[in-house]
Residue frames as qw, qx, qy, qz and C-alpha x, y, z in Angstrom:
[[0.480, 0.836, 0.120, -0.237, -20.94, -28.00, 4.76],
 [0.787, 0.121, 0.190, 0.575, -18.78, -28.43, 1.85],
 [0.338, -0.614, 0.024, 0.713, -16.11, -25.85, 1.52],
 [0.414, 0.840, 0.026, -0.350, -16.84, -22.47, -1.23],
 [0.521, 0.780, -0.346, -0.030, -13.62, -22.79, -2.27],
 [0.911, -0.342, 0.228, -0.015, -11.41, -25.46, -2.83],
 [0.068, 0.777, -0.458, -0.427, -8.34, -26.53, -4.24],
 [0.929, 0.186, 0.320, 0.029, -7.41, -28.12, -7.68],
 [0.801, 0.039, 0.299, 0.517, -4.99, -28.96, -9.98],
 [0.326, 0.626, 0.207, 0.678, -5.18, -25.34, -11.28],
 [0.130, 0.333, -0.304, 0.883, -5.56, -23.67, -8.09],
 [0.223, 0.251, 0.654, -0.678, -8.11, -22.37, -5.98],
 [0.297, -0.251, -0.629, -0.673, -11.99, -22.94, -7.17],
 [0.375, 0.134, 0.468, -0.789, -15.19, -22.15, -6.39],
 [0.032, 0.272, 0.849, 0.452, -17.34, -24.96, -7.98],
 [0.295, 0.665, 0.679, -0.101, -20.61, -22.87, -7.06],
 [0.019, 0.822, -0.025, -0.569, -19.39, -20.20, -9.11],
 [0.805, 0.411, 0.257, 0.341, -17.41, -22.25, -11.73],
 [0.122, 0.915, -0.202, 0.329, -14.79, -19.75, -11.53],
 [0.789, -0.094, -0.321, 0.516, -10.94, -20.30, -10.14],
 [0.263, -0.963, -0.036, 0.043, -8.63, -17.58, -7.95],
 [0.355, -0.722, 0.537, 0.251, -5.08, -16.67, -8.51],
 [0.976, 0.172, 0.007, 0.131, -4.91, -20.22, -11.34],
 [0.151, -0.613, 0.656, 0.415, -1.08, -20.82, -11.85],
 [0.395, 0.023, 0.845, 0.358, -2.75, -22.87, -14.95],
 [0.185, -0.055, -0.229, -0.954, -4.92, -21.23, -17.63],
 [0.156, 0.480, 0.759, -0.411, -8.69, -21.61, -16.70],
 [0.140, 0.574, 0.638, 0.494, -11.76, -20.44, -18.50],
 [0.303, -0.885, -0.141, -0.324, -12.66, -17.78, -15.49],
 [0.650, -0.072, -0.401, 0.642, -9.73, -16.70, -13.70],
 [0.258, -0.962, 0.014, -0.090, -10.61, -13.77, -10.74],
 [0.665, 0.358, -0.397, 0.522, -7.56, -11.92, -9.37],
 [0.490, -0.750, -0.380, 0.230, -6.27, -10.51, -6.59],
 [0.048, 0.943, -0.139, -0.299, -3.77, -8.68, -7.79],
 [0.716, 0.685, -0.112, -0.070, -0.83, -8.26, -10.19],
 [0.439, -0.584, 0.683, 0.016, 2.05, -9.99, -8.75],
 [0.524, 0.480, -0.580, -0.399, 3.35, -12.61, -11.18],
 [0.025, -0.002, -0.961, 0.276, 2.79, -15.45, -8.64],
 [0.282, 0.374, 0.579, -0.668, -0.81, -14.53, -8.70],
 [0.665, 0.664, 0.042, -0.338, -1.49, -13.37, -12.50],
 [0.561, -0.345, 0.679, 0.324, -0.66, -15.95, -14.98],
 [0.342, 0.394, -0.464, -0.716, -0.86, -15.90, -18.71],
 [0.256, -0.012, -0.938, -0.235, -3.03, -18.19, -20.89],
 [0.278, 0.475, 0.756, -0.356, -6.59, -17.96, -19.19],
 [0.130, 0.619, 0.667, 0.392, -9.74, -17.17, -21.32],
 [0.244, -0.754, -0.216, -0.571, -10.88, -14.18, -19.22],
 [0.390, -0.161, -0.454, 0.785, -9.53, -11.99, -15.81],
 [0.352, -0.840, -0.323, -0.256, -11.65, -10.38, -13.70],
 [0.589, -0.315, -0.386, 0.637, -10.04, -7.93, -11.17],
 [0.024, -0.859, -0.242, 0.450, -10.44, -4.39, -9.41],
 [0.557, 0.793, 0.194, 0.152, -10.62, -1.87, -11.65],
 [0.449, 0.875, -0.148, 0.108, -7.58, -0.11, -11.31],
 [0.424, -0.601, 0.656, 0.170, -5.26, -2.57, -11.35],
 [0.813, 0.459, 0.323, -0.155, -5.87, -3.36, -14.86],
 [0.480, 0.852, -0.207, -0.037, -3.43, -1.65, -16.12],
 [0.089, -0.615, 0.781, 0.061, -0.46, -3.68, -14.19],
 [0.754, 0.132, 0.634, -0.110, -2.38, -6.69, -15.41],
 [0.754, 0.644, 0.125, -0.032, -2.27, -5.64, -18.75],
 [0.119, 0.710, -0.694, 0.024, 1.80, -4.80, -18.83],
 [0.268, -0.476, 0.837, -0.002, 2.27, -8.40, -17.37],
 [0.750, 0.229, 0.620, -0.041, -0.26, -10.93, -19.51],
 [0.245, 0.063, 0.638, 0.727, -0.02, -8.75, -22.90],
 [0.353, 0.032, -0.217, -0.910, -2.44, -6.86, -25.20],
 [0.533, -0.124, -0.588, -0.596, -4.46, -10.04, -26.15],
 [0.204, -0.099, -0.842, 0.490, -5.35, -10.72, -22.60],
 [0.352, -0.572, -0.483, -0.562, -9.30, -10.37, -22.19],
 [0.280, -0.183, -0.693, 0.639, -9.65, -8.50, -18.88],
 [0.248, -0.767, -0.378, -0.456, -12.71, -7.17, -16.71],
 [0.249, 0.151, -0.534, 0.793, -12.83, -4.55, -14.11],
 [0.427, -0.684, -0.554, -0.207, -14.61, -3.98, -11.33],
 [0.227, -0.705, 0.158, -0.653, -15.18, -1.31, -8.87],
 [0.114, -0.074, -0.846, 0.516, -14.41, -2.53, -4.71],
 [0.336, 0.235, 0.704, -0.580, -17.62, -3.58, -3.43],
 [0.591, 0.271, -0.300, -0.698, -19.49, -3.72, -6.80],
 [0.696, 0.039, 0.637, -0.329, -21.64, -7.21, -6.84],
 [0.381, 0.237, -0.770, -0.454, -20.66, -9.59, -10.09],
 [0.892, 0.056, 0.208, -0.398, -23.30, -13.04, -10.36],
 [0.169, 0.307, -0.925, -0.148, -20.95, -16.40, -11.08],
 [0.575, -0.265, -0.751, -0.185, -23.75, -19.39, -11.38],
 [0.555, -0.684, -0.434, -0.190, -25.20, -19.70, -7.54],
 [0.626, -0.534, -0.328, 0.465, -22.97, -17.14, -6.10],
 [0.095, 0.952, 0.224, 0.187, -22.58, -13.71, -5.19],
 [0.751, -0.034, -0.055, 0.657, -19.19, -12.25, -5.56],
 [0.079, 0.979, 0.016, 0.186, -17.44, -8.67, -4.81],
 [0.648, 0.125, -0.332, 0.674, -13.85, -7.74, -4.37],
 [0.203, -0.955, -0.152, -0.155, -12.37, -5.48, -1.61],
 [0.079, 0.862, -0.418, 0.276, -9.58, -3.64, -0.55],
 [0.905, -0.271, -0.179, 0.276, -6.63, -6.03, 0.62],
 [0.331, -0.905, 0.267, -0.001, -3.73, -3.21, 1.20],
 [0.865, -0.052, 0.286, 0.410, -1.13, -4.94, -0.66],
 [0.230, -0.086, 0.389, 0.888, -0.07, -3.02, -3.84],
 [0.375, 0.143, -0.165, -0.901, -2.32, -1.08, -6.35],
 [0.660, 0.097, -0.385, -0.638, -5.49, -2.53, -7.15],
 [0.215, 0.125, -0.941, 0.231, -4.68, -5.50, -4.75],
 [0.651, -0.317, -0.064, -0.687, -8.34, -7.12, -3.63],
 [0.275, -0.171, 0.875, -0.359, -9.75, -9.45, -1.45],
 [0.472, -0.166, -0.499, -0.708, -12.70, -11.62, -2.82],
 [0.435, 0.140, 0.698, -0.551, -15.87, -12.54, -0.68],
 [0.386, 0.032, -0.772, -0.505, -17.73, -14.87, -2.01],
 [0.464, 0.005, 0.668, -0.582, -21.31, -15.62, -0.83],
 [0.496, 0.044, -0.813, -0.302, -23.54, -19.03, -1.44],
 [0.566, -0.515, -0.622, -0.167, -26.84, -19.98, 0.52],
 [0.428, -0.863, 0.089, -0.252, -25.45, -17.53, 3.40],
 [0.630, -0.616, 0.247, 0.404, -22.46, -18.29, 4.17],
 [0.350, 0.921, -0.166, 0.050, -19.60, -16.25, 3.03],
 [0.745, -0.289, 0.083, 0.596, -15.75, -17.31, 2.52],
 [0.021, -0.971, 0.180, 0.157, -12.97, -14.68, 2.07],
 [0.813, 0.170, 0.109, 0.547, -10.12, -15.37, -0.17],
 [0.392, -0.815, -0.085, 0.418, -7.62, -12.95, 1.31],
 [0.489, 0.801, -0.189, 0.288, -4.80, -12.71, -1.36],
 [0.499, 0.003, -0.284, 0.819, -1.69, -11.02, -0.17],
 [0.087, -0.806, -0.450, -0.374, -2.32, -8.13, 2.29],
 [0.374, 0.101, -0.472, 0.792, -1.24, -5.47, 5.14],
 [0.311, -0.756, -0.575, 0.017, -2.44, -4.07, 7.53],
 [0.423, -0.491, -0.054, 0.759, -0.23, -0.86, 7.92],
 [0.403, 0.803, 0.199, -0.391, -0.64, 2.48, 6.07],
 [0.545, 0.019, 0.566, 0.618, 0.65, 2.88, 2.29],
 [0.233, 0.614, 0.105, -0.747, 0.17, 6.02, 0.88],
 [0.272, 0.246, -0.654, -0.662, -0.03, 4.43, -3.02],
 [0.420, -0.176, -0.813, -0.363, -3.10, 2.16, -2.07],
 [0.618, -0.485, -0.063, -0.615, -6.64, 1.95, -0.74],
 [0.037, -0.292, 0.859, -0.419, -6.05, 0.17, 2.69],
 [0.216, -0.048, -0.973, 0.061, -7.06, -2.93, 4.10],
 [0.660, -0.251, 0.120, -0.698, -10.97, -3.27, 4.66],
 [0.289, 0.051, 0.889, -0.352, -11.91, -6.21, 7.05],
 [0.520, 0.063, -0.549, -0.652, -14.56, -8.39, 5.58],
 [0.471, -0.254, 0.652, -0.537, -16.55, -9.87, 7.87],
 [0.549, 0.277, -0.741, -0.271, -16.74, -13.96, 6.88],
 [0.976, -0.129, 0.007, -0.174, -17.58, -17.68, 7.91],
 [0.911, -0.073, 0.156, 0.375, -14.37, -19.05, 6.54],
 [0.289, 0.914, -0.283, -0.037, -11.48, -16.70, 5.56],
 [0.919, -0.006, 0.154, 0.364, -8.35, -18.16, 3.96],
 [0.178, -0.947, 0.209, 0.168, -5.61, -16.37, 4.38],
 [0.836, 0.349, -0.311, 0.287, -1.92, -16.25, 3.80],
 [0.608, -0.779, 0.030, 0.148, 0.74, -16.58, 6.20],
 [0.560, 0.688, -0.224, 0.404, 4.13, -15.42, 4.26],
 [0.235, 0.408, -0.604, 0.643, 5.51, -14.03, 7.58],
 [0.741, -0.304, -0.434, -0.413, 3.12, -16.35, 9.90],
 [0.602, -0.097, -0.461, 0.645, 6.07, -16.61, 12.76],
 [0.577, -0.725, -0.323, 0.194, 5.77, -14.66, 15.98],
 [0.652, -0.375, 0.131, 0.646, 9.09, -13.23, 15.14],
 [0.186, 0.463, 0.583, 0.642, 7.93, -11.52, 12.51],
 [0.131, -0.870, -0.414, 0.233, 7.04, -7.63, 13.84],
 [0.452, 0.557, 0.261, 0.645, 7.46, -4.76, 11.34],
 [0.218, -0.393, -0.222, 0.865, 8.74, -1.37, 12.38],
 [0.394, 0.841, 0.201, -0.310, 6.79, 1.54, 10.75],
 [0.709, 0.480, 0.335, 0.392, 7.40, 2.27, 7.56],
 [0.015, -0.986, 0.061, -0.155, 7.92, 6.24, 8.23],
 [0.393, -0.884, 0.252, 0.008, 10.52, 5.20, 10.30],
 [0.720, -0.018, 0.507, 0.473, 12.60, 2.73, 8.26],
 [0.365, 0.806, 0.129, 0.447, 12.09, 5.96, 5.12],
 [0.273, -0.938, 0.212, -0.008, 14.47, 8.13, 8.35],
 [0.727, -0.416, 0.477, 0.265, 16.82, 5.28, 8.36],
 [0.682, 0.427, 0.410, 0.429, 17.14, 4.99, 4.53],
 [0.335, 0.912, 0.054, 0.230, 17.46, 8.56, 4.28],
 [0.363, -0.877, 0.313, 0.023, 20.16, 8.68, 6.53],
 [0.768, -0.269, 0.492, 0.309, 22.09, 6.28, 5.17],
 [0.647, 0.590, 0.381, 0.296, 21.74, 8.05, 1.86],
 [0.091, -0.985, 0.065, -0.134, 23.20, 10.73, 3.41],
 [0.656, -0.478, 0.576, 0.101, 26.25, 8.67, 4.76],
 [0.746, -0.031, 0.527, 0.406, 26.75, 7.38, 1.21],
 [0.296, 0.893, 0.252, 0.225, 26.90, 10.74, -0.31],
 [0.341, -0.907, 0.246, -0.007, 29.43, 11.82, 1.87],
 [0.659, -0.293, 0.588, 0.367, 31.33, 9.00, 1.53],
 [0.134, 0.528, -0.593, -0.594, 31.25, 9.48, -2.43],
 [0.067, 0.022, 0.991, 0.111, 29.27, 6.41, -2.88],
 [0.528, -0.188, -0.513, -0.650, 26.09, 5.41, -4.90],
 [0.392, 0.030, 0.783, -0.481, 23.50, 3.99, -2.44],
 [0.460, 0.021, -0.731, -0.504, 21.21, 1.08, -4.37],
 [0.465, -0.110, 0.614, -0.628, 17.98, 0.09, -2.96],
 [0.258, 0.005, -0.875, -0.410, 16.85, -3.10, -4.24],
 [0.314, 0.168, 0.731, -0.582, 13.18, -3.84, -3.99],
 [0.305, 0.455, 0.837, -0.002, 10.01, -5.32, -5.75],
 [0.142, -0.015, 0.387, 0.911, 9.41, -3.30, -8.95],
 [0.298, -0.406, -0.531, -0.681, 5.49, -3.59, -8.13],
 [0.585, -0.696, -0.380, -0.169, 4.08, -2.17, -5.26],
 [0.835, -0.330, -0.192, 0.396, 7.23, -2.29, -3.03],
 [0.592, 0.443, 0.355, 0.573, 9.12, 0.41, -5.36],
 [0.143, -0.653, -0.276, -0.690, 6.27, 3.01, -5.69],
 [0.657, -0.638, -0.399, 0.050, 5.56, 2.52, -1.65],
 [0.567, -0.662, -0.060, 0.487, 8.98, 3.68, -0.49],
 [0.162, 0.229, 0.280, 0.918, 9.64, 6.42, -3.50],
 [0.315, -0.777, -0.222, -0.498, 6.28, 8.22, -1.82],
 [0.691, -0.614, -0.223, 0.308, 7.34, 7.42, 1.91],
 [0.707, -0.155, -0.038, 0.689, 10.22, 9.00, 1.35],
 [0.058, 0.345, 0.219, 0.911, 9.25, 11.94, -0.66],
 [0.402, -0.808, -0.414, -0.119, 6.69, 12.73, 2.38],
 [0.602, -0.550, -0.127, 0.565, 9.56, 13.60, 4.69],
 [0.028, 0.847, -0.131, -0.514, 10.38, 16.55, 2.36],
 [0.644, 0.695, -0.278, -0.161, 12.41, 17.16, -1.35],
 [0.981, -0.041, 0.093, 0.164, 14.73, 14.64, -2.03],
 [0.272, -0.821, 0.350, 0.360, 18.57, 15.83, -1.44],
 [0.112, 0.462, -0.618, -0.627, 19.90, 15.01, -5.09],
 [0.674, 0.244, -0.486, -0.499, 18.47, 12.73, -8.21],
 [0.656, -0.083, 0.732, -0.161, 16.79, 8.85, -7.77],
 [0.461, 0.345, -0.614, -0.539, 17.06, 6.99, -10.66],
 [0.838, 0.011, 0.459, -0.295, 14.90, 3.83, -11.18],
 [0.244, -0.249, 0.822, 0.451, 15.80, 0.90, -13.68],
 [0.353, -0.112, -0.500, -0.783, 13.56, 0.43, -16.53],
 [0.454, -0.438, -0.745, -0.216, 10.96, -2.55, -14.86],
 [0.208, -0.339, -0.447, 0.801, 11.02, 0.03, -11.87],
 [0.084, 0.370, -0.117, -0.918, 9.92, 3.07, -13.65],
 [0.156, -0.138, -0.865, -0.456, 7.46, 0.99, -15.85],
 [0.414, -0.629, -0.658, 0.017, 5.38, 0.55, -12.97],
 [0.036, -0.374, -0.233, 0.897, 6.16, 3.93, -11.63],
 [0.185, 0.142, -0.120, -0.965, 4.18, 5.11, -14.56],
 [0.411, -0.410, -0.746, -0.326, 1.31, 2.77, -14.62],
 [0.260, -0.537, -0.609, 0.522, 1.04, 3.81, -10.68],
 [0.015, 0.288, -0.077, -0.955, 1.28, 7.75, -11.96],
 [0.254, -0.172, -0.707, -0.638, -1.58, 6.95, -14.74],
 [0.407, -0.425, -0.796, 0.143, -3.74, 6.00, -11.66],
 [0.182, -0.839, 0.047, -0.511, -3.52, 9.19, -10.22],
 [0.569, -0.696, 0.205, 0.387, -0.44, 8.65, -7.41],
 [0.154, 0.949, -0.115, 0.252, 1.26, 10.98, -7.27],
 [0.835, -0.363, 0.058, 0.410, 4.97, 9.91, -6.97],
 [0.324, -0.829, 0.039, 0.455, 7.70, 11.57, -6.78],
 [0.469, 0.845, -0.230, -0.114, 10.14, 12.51, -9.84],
 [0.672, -0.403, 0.531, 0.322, 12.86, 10.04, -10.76],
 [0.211, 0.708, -0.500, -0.452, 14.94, 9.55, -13.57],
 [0.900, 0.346, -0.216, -0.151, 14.82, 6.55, -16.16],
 [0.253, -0.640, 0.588, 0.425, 18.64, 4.87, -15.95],
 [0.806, 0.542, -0.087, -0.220, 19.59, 4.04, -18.85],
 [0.827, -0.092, 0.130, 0.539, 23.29, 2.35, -20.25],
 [0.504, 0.567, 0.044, 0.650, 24.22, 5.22, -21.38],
 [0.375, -0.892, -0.008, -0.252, 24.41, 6.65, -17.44],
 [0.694, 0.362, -0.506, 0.363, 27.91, 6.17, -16.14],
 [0.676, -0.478, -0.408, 0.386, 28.84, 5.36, -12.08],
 [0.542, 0.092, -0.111, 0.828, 31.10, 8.41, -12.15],
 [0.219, -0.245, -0.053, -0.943, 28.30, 10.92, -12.57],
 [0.678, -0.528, -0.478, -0.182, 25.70, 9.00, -10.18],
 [0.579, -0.342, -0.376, 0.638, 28.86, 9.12, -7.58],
 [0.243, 0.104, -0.194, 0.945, 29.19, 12.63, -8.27],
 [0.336, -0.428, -0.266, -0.796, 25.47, 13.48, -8.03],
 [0.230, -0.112, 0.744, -0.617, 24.92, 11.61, -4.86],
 [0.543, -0.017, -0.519, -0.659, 22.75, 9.74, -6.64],
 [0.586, 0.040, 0.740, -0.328, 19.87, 6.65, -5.32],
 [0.398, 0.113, -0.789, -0.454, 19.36, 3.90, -7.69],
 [0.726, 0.041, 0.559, -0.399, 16.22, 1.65, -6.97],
 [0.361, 0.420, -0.699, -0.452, 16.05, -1.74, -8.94],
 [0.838, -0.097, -0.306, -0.441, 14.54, -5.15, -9.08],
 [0.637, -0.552, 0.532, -0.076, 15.73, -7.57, -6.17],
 [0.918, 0.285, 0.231, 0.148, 16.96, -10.05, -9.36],
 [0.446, 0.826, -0.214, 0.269, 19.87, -7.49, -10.03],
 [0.461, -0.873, 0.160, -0.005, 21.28, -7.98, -6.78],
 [0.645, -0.249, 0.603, 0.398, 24.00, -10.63, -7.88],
 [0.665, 0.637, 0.350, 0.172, 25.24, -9.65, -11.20],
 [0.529, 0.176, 0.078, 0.826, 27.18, -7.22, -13.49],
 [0.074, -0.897, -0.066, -0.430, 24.61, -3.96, -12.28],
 [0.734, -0.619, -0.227, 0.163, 26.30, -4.31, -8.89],
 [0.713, -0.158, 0.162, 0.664, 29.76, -4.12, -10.00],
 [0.209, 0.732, 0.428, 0.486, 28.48, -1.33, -12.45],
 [0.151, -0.816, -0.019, -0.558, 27.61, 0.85, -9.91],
 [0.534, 0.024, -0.657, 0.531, 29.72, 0.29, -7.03],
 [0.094, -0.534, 0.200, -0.816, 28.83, 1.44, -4.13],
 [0.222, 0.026, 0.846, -0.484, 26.71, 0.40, -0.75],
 [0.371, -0.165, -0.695, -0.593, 23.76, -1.65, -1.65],
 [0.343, -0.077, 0.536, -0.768, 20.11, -2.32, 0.45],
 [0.175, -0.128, -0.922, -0.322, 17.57, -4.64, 0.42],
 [0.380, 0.005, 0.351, -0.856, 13.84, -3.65, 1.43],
 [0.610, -0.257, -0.734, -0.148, 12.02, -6.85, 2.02],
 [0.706, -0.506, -0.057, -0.491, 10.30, -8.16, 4.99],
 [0.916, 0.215, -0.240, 0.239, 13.08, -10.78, 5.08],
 [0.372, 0.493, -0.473, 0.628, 15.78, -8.63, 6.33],
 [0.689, -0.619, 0.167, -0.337, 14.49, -9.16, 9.97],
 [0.888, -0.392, 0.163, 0.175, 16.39, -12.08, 10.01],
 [0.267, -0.826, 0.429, 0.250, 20.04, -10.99, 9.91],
 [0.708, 0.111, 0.645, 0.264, 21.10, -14.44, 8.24],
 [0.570, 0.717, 0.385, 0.114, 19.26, -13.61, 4.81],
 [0.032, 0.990, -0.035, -0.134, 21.39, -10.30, 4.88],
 [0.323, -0.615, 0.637, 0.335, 24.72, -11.34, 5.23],
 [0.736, 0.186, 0.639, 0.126, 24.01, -14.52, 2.81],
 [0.452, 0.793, 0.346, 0.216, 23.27, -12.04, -0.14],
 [0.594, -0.103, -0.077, 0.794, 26.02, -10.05, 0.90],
 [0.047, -0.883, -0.248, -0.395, 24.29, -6.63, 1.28],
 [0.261, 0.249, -0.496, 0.790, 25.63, -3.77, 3.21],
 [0.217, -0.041, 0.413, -0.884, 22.49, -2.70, 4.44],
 [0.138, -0.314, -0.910, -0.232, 18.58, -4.47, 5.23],
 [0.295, -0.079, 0.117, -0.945, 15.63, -2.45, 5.65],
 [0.036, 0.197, 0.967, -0.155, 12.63, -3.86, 7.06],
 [0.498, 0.273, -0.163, -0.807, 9.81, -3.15, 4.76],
 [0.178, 0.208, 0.962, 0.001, 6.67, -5.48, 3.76],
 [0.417, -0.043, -0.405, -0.813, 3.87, -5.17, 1.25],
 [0.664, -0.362, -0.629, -0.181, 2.32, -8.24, 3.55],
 [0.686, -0.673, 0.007, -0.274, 1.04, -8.58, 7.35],
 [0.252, 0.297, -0.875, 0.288, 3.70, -9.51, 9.87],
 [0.218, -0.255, -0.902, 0.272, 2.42, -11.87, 12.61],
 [0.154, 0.424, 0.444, -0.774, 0.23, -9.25, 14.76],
 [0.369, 0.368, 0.116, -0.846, -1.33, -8.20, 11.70],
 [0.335, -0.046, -0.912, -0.234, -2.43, -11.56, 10.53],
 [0.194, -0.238, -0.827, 0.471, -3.67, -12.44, 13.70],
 [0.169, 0.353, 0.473, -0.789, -5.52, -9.24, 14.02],
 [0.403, 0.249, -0.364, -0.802, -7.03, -9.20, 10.94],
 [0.451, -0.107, -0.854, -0.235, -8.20, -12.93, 11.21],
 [0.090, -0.383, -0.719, 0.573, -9.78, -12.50, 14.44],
 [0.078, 0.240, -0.183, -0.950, -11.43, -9.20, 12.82],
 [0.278, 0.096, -0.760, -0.580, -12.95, -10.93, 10.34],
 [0.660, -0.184, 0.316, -0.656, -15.45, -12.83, 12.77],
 [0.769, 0.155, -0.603, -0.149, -14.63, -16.57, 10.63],
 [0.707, -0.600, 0.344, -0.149, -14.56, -19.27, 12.89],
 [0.834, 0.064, 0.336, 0.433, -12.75, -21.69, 10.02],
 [0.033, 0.879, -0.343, -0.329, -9.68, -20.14, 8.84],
 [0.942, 0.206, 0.189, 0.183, -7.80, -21.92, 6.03],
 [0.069, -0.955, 0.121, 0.263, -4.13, -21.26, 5.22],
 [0.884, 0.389, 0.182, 0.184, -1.96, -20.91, 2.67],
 [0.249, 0.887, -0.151, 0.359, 1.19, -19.64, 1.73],
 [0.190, -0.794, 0.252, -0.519, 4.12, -19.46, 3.84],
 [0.065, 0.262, -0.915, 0.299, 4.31, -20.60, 7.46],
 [0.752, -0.236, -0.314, -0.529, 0.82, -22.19, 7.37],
 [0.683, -0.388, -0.617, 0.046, 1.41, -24.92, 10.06],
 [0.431, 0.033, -0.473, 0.768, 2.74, -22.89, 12.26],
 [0.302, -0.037, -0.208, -0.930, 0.03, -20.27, 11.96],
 [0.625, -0.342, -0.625, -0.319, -2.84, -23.49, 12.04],
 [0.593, -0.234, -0.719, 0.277, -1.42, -24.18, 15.63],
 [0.240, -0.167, -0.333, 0.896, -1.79, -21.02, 16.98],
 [0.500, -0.137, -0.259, -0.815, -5.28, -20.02, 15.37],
 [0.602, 0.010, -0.798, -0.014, -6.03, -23.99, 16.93],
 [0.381, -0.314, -0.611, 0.619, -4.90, -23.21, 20.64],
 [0.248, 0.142, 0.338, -0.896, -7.52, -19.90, 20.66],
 [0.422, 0.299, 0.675, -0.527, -10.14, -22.33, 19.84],
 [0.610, 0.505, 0.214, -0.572, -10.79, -21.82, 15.94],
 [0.885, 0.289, 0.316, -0.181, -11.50, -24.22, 13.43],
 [0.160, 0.827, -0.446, -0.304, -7.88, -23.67, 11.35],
 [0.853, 0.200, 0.446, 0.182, -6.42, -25.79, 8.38],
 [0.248, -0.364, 0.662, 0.606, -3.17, -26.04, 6.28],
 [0.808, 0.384, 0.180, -0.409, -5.00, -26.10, 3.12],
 [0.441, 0.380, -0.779, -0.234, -2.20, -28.36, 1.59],
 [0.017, -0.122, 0.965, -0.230, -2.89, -30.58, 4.20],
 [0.516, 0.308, 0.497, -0.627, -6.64, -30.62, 3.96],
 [0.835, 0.463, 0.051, -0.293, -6.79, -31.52, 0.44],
 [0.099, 0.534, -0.823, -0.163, -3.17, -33.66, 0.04],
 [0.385, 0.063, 0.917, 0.088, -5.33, -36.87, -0.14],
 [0.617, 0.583, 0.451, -0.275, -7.30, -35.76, -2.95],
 [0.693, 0.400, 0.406, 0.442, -6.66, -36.50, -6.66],
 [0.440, 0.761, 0.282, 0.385, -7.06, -32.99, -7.55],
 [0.318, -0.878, 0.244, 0.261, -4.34, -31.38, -5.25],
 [0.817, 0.505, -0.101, 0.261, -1.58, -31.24, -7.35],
 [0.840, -0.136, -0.197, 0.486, 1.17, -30.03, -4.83],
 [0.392, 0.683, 0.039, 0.615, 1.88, -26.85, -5.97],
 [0.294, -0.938, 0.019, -0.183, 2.61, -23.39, -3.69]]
């Protein structure tokens, strides 16, 4: 049987649906998965995605972007298939899409986790034929501590750079990543002096607040805040990992952090010169790939993203049906290379 979804020069497609996933080129029907700027590109005709993650779709395409929402598990008709999005535990409004077509059903996974996040509906398993997945952290080596317990470690070091007299800057993904560890943190109890966010922080704080989460109180920064009174307030800056090298650094002197999935490996840490790496992830580490693809009941698993061969050989050697999907479609015209 040919495969639901496939991939062309614009991305993923579903020719019985007539209808693409994720395009990184504009398309006439573009579904999302969610609002990551590798995922939602400007310049399609018409976005479909869950319903309330519309609103970080609309901050990042613009006003005259033509977008529908849907509800998780609500049934949409595309030409001879039957589509419905569902909870993928990434960031807000982050979905998975199942697509079904003469009985058999593929899963187009997105980005996802499989741990808890108090600012989004968690990961629902979707039981599938084929589910295509992504493998971002797709290595064995790859095994996330809890999140609760990397929000003790951050707080303690904010505590250690308060004493010392020193701003503490957590740099981290201004959508999803942000809002995740500004609740974690504010669970453990009131926050021991002012957090200030940078503007594309605090943007998406208040599209997340508009949603109904309920994060915690932070402060805007603005230029017109000065290091001197952050140092004296014992202040926490959060900001966009794209500031790390630059003139905010120097700005605000002080001990800086990086809250990525990445900081497992020690390398990455020193390279970027950081004082401090927290191991935080808006995606699955290995185990919760694995478990979630086994879950699923698919016997063909396609994969993308990441370490995808590495991932094929190890879905391969317990027996199921697994493909790089560059390599499955690199002899065809309409792979264009991309990812």
């Amino acid at each position: 049987m040919q495969d639901l979804v496939v991939v062309r020069e614009s991305g993923l497609y579903c020719p019985a649906g007539d209808f693409y996933i994720d395009p990184h080129r504009p398309v006439a029907r573009a579904l999302i998965t969610h609002g990551h700027s590798d995922h939602a590109r400007a310049g399609s005709q018409c976005y479909i995605a869950e319903r309330s993650g519309l609103s970080i779709l609309r901050h990042r395409l613009g006003d005259d972007a033509r977008l529908q929402g849907v509800a998780y598990g609500e049934k949409l008709l595309f030409g001879e298939t039957r589509v419905s999005f569902h909870p993928a535990g990434h960031v807000l409004g982050s979905a998975q899409i199942r697509i079904e077509h003469e009985g058999h059903v593929t899963v187009v996974s997105g980005d996802y986790k499989t741990v808890f996040d108090p600012t989004c509906v968690p990961l629902e398993v979707v039981a599938c034929d084929t589910f295509i997945t992504e493998s971002t952290f797709g290595l064995p080596i790859y095994r996330f501590p809890e999140t609760e317990k990397v929000a003790d470690e951050i707080l303690r070091w904010w505590e250690l750079c308060r004493s010392n007299g020193k701003i503490a800057t957590i740099f981290a993904y201004s959508l999803g990543k942000a809002q995740r560890i500004l609740k974690t943190l504010s669970l453990k109890g009131e926050f021991p002096a002012p957090v200030y966010t940078h503007q594309a922080v605090e943007a998406i704080n208040e599209l997340y607040r508009q949603e109904g989460v309920a994060l915690p109180q932070t402060r805007l920064l603005t230029a017109e805040h000065k290091a001197q009174t952050l140092r004296q307030e014992g202040a926490l800056i959060i900001a966009p990992p794209g500031l790390v090298e630059g003139s905010f650094g120097r700005r605000f002197e002080g001990e800086s952090a990086f809250l990525s999935g990445w900081m497992q490996v020690r390398g990455i840490r020193r390279r970027r010169a950081l004082d401090r790496g927290f191991v935080v992830s808006d995606h699955a580490d290995f185990q919760g790939l694995i478990g979630t693809i086994e879950a699923t009941g698919a016997r063909r698993v396609l994969v993308t993203h990441g370490s995808a061969q590495a991932l094929v050989r190890f879905l391969q050697e317990r027996g199921l049906e697994a493909f790089d999907l560059k390599d499955l479609y690199s002899h065809h015209e309409q792979y264009a290379g991309e990812e």
